[in-house]
C-alpha positions in Angstrom: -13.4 27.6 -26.7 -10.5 25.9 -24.9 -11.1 24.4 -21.4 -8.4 25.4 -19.0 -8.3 22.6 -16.4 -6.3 22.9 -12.6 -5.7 19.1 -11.8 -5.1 18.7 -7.9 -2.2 15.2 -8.3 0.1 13.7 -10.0 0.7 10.6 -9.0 0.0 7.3 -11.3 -3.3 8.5 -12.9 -2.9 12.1 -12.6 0.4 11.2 -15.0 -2.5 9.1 -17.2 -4.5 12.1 -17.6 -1.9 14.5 -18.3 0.2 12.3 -20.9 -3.3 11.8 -22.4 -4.6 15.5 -22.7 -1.2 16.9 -23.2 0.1 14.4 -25.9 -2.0 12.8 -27.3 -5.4 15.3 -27.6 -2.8 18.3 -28.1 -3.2 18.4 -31.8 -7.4 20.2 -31.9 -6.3 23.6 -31.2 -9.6 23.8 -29.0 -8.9 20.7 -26.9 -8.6 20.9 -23.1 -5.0 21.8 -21.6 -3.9 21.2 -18.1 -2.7 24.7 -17.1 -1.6 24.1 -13.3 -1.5 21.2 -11.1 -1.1 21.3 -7.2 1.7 19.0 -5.8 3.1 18.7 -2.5 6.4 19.2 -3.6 7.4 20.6 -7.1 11.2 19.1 -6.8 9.7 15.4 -6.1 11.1 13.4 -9.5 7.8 12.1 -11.9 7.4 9.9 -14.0 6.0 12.0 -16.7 7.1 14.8 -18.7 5.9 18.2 -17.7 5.6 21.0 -20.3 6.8 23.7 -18.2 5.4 26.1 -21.2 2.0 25.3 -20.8 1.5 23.5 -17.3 2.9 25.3 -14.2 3.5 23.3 -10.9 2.0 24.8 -7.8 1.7 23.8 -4.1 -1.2 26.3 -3.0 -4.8 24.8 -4.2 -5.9 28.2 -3.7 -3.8 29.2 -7.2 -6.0 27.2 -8.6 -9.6 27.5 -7.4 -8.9 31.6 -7.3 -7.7 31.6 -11.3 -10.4 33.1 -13.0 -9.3 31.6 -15.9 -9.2 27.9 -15.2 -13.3 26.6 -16.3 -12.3 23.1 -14.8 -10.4 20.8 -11.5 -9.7 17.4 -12.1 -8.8 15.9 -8.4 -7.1 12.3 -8.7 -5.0 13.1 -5.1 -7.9 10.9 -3.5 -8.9 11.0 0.3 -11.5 12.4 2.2 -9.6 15.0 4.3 -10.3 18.7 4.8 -8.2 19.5 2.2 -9.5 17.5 -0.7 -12.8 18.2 0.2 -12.8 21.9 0.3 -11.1 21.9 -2.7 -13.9 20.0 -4.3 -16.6 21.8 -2.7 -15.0 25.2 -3.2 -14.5 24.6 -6.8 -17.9 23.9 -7.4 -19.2 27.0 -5.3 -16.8 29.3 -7.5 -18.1 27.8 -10.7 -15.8 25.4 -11.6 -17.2 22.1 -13.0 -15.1 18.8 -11.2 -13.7 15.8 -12.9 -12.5 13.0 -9.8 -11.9 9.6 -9.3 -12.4 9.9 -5.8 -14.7 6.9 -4.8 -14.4 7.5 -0.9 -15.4 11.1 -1.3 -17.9 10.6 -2.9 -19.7 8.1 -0.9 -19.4 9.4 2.3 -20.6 13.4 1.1 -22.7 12.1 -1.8 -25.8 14.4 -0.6 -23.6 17.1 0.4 -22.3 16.4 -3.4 -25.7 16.7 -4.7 -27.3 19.5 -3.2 -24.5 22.2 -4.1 -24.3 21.3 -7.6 -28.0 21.5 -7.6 -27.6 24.7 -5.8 -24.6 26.5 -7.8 -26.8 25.4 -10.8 -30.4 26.4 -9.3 -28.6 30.3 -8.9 -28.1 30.2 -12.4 -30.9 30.8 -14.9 -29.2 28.8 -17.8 -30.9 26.0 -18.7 -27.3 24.4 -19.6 -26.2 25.0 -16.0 -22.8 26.3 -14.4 -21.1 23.6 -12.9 -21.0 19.1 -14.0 -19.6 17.0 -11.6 -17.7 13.9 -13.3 -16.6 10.9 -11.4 -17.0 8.0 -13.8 -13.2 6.6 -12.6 -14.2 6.7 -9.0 -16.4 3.3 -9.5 -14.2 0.0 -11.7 -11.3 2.1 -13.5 -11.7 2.2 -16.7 -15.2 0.4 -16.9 -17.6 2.9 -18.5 -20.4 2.2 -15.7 -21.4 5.2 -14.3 -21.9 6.6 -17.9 -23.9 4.0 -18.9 -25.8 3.9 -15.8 -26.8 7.4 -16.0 -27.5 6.8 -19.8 -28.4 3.6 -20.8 -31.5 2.9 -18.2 -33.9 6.1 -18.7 -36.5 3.6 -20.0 -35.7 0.4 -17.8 -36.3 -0.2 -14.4 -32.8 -2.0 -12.7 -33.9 -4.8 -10.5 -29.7 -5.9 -9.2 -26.4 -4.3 -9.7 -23.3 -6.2 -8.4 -19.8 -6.4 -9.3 -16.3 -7.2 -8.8 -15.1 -3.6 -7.6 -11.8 -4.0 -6.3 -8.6 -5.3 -8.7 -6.4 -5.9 -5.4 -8.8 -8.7 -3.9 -9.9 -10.5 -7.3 -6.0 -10.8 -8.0 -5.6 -12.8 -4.2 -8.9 -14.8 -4.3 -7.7 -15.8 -8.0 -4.5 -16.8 -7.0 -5.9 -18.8 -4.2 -8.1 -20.6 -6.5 -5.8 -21.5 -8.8 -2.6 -22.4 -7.1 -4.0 -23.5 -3.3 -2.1 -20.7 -2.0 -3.1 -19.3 1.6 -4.4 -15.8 2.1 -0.9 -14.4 3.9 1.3 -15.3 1.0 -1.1 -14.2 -1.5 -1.3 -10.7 0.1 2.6 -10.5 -0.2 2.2 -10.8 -3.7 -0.2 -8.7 -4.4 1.9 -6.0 -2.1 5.3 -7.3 -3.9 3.7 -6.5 -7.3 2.5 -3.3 -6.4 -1.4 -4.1 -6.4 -1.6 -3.9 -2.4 -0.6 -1.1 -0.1 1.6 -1.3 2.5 -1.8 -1.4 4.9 -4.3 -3.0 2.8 -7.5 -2.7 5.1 -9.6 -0.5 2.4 -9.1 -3.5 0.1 -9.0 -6.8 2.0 -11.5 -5.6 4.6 -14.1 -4.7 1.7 -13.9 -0.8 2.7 -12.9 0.2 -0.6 -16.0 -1.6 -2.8 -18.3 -0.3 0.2 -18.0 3.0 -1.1 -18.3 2.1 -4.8 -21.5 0.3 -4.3 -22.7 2.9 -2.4 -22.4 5.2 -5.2 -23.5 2.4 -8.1 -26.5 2.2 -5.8 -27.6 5.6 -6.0 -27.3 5.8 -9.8 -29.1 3.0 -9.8 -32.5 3.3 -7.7 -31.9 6.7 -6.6 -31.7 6.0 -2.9 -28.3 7.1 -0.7 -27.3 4.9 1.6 -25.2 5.4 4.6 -21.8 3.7 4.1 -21.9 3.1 7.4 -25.2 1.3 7.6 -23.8 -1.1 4.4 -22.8 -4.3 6.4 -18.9 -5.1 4.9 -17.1 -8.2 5.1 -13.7 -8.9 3.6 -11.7 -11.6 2.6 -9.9 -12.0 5.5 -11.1 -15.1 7.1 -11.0 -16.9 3.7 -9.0 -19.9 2.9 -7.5 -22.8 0.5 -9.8 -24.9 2.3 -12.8 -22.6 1.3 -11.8 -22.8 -2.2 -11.8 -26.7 -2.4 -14.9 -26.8 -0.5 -15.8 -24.2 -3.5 -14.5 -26.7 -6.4 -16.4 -29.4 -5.5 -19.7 -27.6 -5.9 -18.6 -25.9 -9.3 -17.8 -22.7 -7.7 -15.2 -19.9 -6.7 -15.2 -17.5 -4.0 -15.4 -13.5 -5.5 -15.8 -10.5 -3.1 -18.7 -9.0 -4.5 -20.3 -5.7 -3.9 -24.3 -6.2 -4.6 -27.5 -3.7 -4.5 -30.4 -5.3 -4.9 -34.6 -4.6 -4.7 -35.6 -7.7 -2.7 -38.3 -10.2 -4.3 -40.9 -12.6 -2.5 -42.8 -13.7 -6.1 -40.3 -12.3 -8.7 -41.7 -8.7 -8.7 -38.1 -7.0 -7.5 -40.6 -4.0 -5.8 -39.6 -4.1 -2.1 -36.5 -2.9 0.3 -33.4 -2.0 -1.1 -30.8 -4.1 0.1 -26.6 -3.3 0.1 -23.6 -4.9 0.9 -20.5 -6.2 0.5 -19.3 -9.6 1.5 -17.1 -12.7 -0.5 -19.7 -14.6 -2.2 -19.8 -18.3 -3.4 -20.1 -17.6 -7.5 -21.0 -20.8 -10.3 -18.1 -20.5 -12.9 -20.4 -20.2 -15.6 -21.6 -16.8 -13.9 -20.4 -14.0 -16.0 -18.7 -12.4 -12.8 -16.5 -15.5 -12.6 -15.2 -14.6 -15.5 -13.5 -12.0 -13.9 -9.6 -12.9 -13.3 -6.5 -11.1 -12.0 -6.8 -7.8 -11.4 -10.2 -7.1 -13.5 -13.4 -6.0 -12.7 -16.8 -7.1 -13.6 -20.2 -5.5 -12.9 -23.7 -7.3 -14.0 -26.7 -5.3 -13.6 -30.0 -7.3 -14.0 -33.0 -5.0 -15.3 -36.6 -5.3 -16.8 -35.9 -4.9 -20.2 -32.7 -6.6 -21.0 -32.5 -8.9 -18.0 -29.0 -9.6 -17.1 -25.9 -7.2 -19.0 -22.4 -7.6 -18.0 -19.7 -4.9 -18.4 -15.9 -5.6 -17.7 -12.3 -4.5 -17.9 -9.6 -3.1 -16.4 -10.5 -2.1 -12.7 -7.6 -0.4 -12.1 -4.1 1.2 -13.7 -2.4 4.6 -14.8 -4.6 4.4 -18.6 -7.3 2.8 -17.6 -8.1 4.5 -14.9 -7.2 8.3 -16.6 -9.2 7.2 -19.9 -12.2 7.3 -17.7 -11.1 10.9 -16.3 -10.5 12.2 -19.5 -13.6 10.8 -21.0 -15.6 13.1 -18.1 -13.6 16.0 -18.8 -14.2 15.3 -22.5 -18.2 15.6 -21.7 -18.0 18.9 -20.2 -16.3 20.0 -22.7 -18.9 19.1 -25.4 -21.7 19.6 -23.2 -22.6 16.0 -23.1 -21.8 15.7 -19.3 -24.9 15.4 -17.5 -26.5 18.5 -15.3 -27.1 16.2 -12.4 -24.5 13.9 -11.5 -27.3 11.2 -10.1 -30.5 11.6 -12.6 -32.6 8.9 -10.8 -34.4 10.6 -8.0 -35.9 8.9 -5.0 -36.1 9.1 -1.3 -35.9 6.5 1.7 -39.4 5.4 2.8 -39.2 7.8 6.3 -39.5 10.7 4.0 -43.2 9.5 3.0 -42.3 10.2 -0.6 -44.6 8.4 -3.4 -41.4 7.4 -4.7 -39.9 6.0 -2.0 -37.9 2.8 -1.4 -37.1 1.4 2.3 -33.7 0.3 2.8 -33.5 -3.4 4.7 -29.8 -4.6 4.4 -30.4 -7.6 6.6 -30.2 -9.2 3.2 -31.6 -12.8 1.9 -29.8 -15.1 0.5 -29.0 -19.2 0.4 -25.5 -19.6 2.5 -22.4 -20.9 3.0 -21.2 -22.2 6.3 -18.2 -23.7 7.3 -17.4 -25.2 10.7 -14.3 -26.5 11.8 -14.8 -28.6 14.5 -12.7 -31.1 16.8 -14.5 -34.5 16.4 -16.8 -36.4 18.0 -20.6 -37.6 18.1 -24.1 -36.1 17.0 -22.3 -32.7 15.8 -24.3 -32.8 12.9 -27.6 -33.0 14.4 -26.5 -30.2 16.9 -25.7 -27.8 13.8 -29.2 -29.5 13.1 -31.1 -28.1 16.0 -29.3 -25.0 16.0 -30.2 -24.2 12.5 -33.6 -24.9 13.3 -33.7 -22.6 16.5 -33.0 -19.6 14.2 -35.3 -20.7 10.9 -32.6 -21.7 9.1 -32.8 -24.6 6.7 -30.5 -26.6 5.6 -30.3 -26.9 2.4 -26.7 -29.6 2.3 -24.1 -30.6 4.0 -20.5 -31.8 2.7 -17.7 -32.8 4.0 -14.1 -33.9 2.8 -12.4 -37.5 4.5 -11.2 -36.2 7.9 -7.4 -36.2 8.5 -7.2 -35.2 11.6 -10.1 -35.7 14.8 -8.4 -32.9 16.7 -9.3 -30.2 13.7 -11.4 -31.1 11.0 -14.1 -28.7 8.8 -17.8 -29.4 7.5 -19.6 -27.1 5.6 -23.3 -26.5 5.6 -25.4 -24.8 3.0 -28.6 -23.4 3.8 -31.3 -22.6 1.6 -32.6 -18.7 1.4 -32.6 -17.1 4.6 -31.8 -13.8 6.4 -28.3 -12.9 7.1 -29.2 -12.1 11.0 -30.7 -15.6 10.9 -27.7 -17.1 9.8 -25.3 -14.8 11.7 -27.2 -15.2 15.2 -26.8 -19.5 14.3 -22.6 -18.6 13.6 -22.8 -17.3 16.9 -24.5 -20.1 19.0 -22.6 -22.7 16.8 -19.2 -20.6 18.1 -20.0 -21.2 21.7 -20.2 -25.0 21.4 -18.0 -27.4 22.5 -16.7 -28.6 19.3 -16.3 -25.8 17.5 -12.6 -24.8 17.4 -13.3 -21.2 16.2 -16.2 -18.6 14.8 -17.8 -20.2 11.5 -17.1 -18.7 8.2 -20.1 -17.8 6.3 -20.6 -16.4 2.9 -23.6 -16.0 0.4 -24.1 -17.6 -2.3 -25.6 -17.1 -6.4 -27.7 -19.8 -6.4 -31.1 -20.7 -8.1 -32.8 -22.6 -5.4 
């Protein structure tokens, strides 16, 4: 049987997706066809071919979700507003199965998500279900993760899961690596080129991998947390003088989005820890590897300790090969019947299987202070450090210029980030110190 599919978009990858179900899958008699797709405006010129034969353009969702004959909605408009959600939402309550690469959607109703596919299916007494919800382009592009997340680890138990989420920041932090240029006029770039909107807070301000690792966090250990309760920093306060700092201890800087079971003696059994922040990577690490606008994502696990998976994070194919590659599961039946197999619960529901969430994460750190000279700053960072349990682990510091506005950099060895965020703050308020410090994890072994 044919699936009939409504797609909601049809901007870059909703082209993707049609180009790639219309022209290139169109000669299996029984592959899916894109019958209708919901536009604001039918006149606005795209940069695809329609087949006006096949596909008709609407501007009412409702002709959509109220054709009896459509089995399946792929949404690629994106957005969390009314709209896009009660499309979703009402697609899935009318039987329709849902193919999206909506990441912020997703995040921020993933329980919502949950139940009423678990619902629409739990009214149905076939075993094979009514509804599959599909969102492997929401999380890296085109890197099969989600799939192989909800696949691959049945038998394993996942200790880490971390990655490179977001094309748009790896293509400025790369550029600032390798050509010394400053955060403004790397953002220009990356807006000249297309890869940066217009306002580029999701991206630069970490908002956009908050919501991917929120999801990559719930495939993994079962566990929903909050995007709101995921501390988030962005790239913002990074600079060229970060990056030599960087160099000279064989690193880069990479805006990382990391879930991880936290470990006293190696066991990986207690809270679950989430957030997003730049972090200080070795550049033998696999993810800094990752360059321009690509993704990585390592996830570290029991049986097959650390695998890496990369690619293209982002793009019109990329992004609509992982679409298609949903749609083409639900199709063949290989999609699965939950979208989130791993079940568990957060430790206040007193479940056997339950996993506290603590992101006031550990970690060693990075520190930088810039400072206008003058005796025994050291040994107040020194005293300070001690004040909050902090321990300091080294301390560099490039040949000093200028007295009036110099930097030193401090790493500590593992600590909390409250500890080391409560020391930013007292160090801010002394005398010397020109503005607030810049601190950043760091992958280290020590």
């Amino acid at each position: 049987m044919t699936i009939r599919i409504g797609m909601i978009g049809a901007g870059t990858v909703g082209g993707g997706v049609y180009e790639i179900i219309m022209n290139r899958l169109c000669n299996n008699p029984s592959s899916p066809k894109i019958t209708k797709i919901c536009v604001r405006d039918i006149h606005k010129p795209r940069d695809f071919t329609i087949d006006n034969s096949h596909t008709e353009l609407v501007t009412d969702v409702n002709s959509i979700l109220n054709d009896t004959t459509i089995d399946l909605v792929i949404e690629v408009a994106g957005g969390t507003s009314s709209t896009i959600k009660g499309a979703v939402f009402d697609a899935l309550r009318g039987g329709k199965s849902v193919v999206t690469a909506n990441k912020a959607l997703i995040a921020e109703y993933l329980e919502e998500i949950v139940a009423l596919v678990d619902e629409v299916n739990g009214n149905n007494n076939s075993s094979k279900g009514v509804v599959k919800f599909g969102y492997e382009a929401s999380v890296c592009g085109g890197i099969p993760i989600i799939h192989t997340l909800q696949s691959s680890y049945k038998g394993d138990i996942i200790n880490e899961v971390s990655g490179i989420c977001n094309g748009t920041t790896n293509f400025m932090l790369g550029k600032m690596m390798d050509e010394g240029a400053e955060y403004d006029t790397v953002l220009k770039e990356a807006q000249d080129l297309g890869y940066a909107e217009a306002d580029p807070t999701a991206d630069v301000e970490g908002h956009d991998v908050r919501a991917k690792i929120a999801i990559l966090a719930k495939l993994a250990f079962g566990v929903t947390v909050p995007i709101t309760q995921i501390p988030c920093k962005g790239i913002t306060e990074i600079s060229v003088v970060d990056f030599a700092y960087a160099k000279s201890m064989g690193c880069t800087i990479k805006l990382v989005g990391t879930a991880v079971r936290q470990s006293q003696f190696g066991e990986h059994d207690g809270a679950l820890s989430v957030y997003v922040s730049p972090k200080l990577v070795p550049l033998d690490h696999l993810l800094a590897g990752a360059t321009g606008c690509g993704n990585a994502v390592a996830v570290d696990s029991a049986n097959l300790g650390t695998a890496s998976f990369t690619g293209p994070g982002a793009g019109r194919y990329a992004t609509a090969n992982s679409v298609v590659a949903d749609v083409m599961r639900v199709a063949n039946g290989t999609c699965p019947l939950t979208p989130f197999p791993l079940s568990s619960s957060s430790s206040s529901a007193g479940s056997s299987n339950s996993i506290d969430i603590d992101n006031d994460f550990e970690s060693a750190f990075y520190i930088r202070i810039s400072f206008q000279d003058g005796l025994g700053i050291i040994r107040s960072v020194g005293d300070l450090a001690e004040s909050q349990g902090v321990s300091i682990h080294s301390i560099l510091q490039q040949p000093i210029t200028d007295r009036m506005a110099a930097d030193t950099v401090v790493t500590t060895e593992a600590c909390k980030y409250s500890q080391v965020k409560a020391l930013c703050e007292l160090i801010e308020k002394e005398d010397f110190a020109l503005s607030a410090p810049v601190f950043m994890p760091m992958i280290s072994d020590y």
